[in-house]
PQR file of N, CA, C, O and H, with PARSE charges and radii, in Angstrom:
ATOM      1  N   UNK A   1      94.114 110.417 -57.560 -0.4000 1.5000
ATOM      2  CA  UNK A   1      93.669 109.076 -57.785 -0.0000 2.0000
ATOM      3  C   UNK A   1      94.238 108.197 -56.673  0.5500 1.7000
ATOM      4  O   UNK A   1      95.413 108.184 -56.308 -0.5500 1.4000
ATOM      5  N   UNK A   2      93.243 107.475 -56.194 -0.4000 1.5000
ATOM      6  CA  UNK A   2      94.042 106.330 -54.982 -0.0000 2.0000
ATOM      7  C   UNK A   2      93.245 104.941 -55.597  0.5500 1.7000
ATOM      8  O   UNK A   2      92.097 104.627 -55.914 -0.5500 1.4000
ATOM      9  H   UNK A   2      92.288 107.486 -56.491  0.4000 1.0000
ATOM     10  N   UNK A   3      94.701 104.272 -55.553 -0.4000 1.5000
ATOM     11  CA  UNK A   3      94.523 102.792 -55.837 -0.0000 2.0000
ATOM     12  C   UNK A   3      94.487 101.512 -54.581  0.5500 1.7000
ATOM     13  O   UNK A   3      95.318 101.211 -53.724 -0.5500 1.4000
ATOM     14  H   UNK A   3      95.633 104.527 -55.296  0.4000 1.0000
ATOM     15  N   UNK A   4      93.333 101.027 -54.867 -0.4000 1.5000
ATOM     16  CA  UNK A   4      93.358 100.330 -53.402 -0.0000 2.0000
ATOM     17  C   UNK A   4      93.225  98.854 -53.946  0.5500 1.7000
ATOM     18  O   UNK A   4      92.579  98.440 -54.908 -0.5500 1.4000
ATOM     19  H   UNK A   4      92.658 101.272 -55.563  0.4000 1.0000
ATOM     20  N   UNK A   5      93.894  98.293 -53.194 -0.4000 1.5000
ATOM     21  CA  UNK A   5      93.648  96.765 -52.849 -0.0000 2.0000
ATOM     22  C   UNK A   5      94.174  96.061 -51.909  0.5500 1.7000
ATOM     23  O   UNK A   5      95.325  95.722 -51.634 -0.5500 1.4000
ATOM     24  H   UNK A   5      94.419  98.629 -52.412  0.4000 1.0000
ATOM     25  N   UNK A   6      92.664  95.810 -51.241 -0.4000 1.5000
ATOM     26  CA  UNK A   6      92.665  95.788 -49.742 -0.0000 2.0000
ATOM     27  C   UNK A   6      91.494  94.450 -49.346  0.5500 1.7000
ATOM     28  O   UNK A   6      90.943  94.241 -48.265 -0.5500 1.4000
ATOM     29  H   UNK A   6      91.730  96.085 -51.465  0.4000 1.0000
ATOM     30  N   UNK A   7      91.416  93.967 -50.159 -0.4000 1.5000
ATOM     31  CA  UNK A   7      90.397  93.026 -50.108 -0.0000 2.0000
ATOM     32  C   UNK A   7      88.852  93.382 -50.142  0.5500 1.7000
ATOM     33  O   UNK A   7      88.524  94.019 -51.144 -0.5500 1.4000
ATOM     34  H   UNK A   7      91.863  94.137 -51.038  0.4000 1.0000
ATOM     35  N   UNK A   8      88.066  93.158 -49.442 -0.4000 1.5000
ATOM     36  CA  UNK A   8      86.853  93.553 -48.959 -0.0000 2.0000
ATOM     37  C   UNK A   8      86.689  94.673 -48.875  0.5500 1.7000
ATOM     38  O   UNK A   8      85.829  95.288 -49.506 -0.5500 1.4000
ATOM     39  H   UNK A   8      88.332  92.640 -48.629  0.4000 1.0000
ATOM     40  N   UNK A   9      87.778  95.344 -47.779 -0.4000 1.5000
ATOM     41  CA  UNK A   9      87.327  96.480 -47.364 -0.0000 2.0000
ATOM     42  C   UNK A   9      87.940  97.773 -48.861  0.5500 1.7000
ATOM     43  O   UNK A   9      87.709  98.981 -48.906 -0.5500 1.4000
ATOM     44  H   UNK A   9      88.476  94.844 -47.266  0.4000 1.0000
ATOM     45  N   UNK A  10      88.389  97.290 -49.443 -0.4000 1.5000
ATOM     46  CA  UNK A  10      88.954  98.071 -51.186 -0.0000 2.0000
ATOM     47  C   UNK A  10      87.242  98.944 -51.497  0.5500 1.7000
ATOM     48  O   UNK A  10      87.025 100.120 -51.791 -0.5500 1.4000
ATOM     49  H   UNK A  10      88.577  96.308 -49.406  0.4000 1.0000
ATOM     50  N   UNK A  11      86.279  97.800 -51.281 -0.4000 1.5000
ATOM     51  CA  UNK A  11      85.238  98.183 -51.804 -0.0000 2.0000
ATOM     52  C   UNK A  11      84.407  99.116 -51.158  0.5500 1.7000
ATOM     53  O   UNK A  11      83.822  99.890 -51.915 -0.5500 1.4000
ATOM     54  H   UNK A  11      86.455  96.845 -51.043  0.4000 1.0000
ATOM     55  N   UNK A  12      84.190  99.252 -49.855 -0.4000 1.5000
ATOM     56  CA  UNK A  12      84.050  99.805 -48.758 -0.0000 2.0000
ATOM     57  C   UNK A  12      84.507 101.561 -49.055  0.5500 1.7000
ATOM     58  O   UNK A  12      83.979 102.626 -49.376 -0.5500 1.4000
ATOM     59  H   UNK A  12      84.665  98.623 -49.240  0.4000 1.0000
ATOM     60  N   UNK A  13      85.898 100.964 -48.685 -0.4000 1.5000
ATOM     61  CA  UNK A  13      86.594 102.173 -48.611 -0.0000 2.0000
ATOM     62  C   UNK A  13      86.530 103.215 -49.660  0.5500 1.7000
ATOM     63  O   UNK A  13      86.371 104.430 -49.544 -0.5500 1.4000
ATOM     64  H   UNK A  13      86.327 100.099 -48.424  0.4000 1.0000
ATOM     65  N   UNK A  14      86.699 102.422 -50.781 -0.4000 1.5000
ATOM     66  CA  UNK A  14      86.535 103.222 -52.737 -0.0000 2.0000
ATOM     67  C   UNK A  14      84.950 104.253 -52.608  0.5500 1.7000
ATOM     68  O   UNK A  14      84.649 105.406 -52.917 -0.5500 1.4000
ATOM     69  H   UNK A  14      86.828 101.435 -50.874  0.4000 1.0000
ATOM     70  N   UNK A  15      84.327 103.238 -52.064 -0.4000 1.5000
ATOM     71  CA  UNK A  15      82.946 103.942 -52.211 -0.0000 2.0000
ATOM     72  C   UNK A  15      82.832 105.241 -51.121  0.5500 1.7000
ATOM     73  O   UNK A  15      82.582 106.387 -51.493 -0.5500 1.4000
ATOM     74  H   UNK A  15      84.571 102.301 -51.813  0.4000 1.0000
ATOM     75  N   UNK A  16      83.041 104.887 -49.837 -0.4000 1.5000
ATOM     76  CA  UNK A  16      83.500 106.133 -48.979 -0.0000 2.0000
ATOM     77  C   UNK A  16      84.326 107.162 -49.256  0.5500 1.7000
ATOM     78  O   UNK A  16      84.191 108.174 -48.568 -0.5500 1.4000
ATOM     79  H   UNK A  16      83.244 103.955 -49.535  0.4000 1.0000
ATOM     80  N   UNK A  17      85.185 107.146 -50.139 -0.4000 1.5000
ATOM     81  CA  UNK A  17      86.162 107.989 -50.767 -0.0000 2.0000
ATOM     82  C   UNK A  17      85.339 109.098 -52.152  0.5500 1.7000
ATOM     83  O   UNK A  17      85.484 110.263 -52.524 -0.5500 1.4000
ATOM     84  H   UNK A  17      85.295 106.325 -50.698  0.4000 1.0000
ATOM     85  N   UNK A  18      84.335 107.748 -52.616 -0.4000 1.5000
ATOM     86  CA  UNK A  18      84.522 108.613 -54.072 -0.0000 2.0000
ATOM     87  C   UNK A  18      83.202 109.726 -53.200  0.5500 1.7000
ATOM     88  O   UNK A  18      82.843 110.735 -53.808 -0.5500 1.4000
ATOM     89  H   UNK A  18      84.217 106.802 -52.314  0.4000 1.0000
ATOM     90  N   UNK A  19      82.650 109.449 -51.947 -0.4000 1.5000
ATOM     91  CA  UNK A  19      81.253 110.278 -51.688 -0.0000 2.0000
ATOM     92  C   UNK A  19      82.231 111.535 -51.095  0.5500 1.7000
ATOM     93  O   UNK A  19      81.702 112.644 -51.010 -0.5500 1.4000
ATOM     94  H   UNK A  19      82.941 108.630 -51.453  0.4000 1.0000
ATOM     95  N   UNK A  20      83.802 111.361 -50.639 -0.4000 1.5000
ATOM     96  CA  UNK A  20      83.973 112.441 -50.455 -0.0000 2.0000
ATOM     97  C   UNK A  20      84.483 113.385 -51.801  0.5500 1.7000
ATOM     98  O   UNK A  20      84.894 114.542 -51.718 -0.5500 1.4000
ATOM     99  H   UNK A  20      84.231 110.461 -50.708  0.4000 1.0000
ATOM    100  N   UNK A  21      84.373 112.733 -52.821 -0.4000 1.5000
ATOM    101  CA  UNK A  21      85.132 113.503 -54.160 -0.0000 2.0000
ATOM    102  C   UNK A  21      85.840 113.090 -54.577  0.5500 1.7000
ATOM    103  O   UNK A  21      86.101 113.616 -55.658 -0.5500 1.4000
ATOM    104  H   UNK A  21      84.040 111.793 -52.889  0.4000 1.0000
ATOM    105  N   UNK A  22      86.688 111.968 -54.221 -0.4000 1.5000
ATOM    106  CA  UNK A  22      87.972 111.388 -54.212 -0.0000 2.0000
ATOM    107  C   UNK A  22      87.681 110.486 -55.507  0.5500 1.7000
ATOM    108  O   UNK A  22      86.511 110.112 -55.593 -0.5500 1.4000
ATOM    109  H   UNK A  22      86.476 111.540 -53.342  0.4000 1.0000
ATOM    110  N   UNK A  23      88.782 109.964 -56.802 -0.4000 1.5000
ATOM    111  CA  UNK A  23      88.936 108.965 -57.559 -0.0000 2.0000
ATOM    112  C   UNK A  23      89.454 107.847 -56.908  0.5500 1.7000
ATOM    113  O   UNK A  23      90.676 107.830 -56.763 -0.5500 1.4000
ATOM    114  H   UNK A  23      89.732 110.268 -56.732  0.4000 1.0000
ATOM    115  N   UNK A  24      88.944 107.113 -56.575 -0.4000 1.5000
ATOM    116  CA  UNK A  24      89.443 105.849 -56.248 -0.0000 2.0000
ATOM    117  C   UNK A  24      88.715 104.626 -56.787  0.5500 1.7000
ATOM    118  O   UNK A  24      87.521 104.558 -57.077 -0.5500 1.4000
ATOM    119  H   UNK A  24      87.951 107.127 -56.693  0.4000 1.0000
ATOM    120  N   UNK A  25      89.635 103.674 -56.871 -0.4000 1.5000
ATOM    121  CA  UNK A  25      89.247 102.786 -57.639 -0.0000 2.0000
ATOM    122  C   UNK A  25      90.358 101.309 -57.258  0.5500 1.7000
ATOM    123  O   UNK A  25      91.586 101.341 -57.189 -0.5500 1.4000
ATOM    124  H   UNK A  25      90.605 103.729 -56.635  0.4000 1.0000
ATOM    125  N   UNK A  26      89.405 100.037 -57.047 -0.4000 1.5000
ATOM    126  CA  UNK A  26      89.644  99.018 -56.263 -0.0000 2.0000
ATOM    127  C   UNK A  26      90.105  98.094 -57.441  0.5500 1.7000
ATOM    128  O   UNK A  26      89.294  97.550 -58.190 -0.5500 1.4000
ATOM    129  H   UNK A  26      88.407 100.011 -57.103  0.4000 1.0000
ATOM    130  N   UNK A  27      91.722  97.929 -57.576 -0.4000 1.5000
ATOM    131  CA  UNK A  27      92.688  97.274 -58.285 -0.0000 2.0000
ATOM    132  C   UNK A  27      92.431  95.985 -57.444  0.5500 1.7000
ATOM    133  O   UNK A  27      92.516  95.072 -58.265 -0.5500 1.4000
ATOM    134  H   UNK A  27      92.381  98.371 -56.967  0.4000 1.0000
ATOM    135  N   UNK A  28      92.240  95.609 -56.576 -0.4000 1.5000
ATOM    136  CA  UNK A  28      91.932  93.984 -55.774 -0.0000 2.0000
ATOM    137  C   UNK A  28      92.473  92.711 -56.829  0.5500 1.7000
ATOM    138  O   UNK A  28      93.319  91.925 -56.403 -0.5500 1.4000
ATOM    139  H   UNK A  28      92.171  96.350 -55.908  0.4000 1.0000
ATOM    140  N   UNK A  29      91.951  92.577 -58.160 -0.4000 1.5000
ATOM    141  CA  UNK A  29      91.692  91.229 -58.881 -0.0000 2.0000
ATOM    142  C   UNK A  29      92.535  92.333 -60.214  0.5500 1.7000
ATOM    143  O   UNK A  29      92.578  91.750 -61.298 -0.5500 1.4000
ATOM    144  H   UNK A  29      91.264  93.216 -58.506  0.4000 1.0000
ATOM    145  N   UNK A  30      92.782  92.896 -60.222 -0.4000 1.5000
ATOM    146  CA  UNK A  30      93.566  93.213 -61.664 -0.0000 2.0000
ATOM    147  C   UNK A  30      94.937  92.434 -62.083  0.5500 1.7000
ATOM    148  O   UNK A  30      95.280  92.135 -63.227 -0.5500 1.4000
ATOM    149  H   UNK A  30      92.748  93.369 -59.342  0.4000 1.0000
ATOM    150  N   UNK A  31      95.519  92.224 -61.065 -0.4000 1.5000
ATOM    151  CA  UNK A  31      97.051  91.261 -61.623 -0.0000 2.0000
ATOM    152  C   UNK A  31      96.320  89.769 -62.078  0.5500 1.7000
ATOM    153  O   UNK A  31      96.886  88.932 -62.782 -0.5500 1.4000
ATOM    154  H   UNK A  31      95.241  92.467 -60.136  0.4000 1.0000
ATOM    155  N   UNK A  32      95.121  89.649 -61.591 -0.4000 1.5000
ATOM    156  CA  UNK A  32      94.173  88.150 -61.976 -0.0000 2.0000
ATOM    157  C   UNK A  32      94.047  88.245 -63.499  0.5500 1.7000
ATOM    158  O   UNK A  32      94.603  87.659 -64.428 -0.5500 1.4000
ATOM    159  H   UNK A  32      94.661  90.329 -61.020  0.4000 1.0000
ATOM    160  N   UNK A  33      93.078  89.232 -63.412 -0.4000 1.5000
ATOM    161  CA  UNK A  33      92.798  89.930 -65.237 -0.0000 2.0000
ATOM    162  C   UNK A  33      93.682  89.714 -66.389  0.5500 1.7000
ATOM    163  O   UNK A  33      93.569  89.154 -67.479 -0.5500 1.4000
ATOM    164  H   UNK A  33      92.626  89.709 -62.658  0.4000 1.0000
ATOM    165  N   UNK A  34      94.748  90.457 -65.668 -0.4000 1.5000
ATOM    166  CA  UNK A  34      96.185  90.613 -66.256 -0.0000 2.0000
ATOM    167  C   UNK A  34      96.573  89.368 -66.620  0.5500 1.7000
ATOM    168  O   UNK A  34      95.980  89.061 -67.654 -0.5500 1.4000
ATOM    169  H   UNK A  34      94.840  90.912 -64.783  0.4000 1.0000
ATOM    170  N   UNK A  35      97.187  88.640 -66.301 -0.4000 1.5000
ATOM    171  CA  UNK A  35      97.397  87.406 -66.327 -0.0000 2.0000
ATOM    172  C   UNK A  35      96.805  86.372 -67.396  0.5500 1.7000
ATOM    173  O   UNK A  35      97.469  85.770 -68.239 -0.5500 1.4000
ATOM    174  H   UNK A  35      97.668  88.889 -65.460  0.4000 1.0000
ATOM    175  N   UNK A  36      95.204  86.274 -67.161 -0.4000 1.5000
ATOM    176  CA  UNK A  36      94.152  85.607 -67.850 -0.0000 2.0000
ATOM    177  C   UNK A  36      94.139  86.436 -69.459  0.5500 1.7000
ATOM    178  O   UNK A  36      93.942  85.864 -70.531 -0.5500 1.4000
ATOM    179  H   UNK A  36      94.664  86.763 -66.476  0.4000 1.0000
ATOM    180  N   UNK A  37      94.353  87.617 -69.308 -0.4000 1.5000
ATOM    181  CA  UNK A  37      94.635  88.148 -70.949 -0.0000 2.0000
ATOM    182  C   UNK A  37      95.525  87.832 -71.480  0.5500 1.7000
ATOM    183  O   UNK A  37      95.346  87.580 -72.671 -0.5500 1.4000
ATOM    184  H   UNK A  37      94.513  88.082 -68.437  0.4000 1.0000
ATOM    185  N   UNK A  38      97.049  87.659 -70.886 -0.4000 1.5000
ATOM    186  CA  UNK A  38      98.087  86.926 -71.788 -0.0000 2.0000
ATOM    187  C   UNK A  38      97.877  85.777 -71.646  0.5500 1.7000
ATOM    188  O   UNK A  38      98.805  85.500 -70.886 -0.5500 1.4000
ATOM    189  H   UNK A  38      97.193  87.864 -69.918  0.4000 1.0000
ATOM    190  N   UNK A  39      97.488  85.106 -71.761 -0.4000 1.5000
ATOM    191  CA  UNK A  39      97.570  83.505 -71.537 -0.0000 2.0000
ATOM    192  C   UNK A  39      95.647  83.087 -72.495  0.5500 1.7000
ATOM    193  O   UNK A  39      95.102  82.018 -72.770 -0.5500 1.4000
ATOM    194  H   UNK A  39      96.735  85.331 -72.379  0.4000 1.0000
ATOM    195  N   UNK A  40      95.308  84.253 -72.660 -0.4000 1.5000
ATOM    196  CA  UNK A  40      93.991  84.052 -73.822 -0.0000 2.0000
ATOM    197  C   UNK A  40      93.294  83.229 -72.729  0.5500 1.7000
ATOM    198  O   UNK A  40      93.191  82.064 -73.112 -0.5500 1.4000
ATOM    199  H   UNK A  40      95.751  85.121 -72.437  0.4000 1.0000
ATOM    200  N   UNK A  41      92.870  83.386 -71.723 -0.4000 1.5000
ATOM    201  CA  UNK A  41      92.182  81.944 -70.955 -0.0000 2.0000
ATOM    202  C   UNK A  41      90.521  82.692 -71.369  0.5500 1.7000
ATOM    203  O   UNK A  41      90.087  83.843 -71.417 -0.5500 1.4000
ATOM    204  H   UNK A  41      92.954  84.333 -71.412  0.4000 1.0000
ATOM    205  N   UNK A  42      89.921  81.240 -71.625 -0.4000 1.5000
ATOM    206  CA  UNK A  42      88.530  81.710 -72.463 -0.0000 2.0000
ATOM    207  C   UNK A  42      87.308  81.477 -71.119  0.5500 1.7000
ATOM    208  O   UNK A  42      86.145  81.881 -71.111 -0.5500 1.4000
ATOM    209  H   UNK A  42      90.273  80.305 -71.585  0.4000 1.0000
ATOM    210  N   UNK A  43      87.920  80.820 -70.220 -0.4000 1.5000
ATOM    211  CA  UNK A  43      86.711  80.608 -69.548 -0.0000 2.0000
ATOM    212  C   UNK A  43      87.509  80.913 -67.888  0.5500 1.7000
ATOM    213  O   UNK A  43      88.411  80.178 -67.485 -0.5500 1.4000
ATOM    214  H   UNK A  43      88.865  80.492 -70.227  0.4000 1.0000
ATOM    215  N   UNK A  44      87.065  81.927 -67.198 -0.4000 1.5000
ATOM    216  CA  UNK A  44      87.821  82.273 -66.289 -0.0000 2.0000
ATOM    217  C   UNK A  44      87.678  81.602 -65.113  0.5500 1.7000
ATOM    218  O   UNK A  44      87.129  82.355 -64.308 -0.5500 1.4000
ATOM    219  H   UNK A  44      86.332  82.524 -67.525  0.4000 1.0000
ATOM    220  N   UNK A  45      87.937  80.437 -64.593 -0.4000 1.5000
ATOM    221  CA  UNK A  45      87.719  80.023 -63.087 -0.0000 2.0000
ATOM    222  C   UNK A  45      89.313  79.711 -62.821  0.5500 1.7000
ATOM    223  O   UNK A  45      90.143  79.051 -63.445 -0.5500 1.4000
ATOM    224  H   UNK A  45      88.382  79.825 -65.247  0.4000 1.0000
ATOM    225  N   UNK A  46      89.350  80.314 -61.881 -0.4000 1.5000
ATOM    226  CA  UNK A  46      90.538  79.412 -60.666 -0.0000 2.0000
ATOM    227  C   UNK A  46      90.841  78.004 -60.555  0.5500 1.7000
ATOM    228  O   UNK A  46      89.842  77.383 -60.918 -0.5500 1.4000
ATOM    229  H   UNK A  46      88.675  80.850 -61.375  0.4000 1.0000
ATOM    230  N   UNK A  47      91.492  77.458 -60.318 -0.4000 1.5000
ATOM    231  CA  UNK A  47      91.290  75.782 -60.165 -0.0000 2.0000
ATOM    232  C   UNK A  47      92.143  75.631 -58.819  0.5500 1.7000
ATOM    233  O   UNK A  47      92.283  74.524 -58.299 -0.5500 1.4000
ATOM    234  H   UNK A  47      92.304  77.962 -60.023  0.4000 1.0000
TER
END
């Protein structure tokens, strides 16, 4: 399994990876997620 977060290219790269066989998967916005679930936020924008 490879965890990427890399911005842009996370997405890029994940997809080039998984055509070689590879699990990968683009963590980029997960500490965002994270965050917005403890704190119950109902409507998700940035400010």
């Amino acid at each position: 399994m490879i965890l990427l977060a890399l911005g842009p290219t996370a997405t890029v790269l994940t997809h080039d990876l998984s055509l070689e066989r590879f699990l990968a998967l683009d963590i980029g916005h997960l500490y965002v997620e994270y965050i917005w679930i403890l704190n119950k936020v109902k409507s998700k924008e940035i400010f």
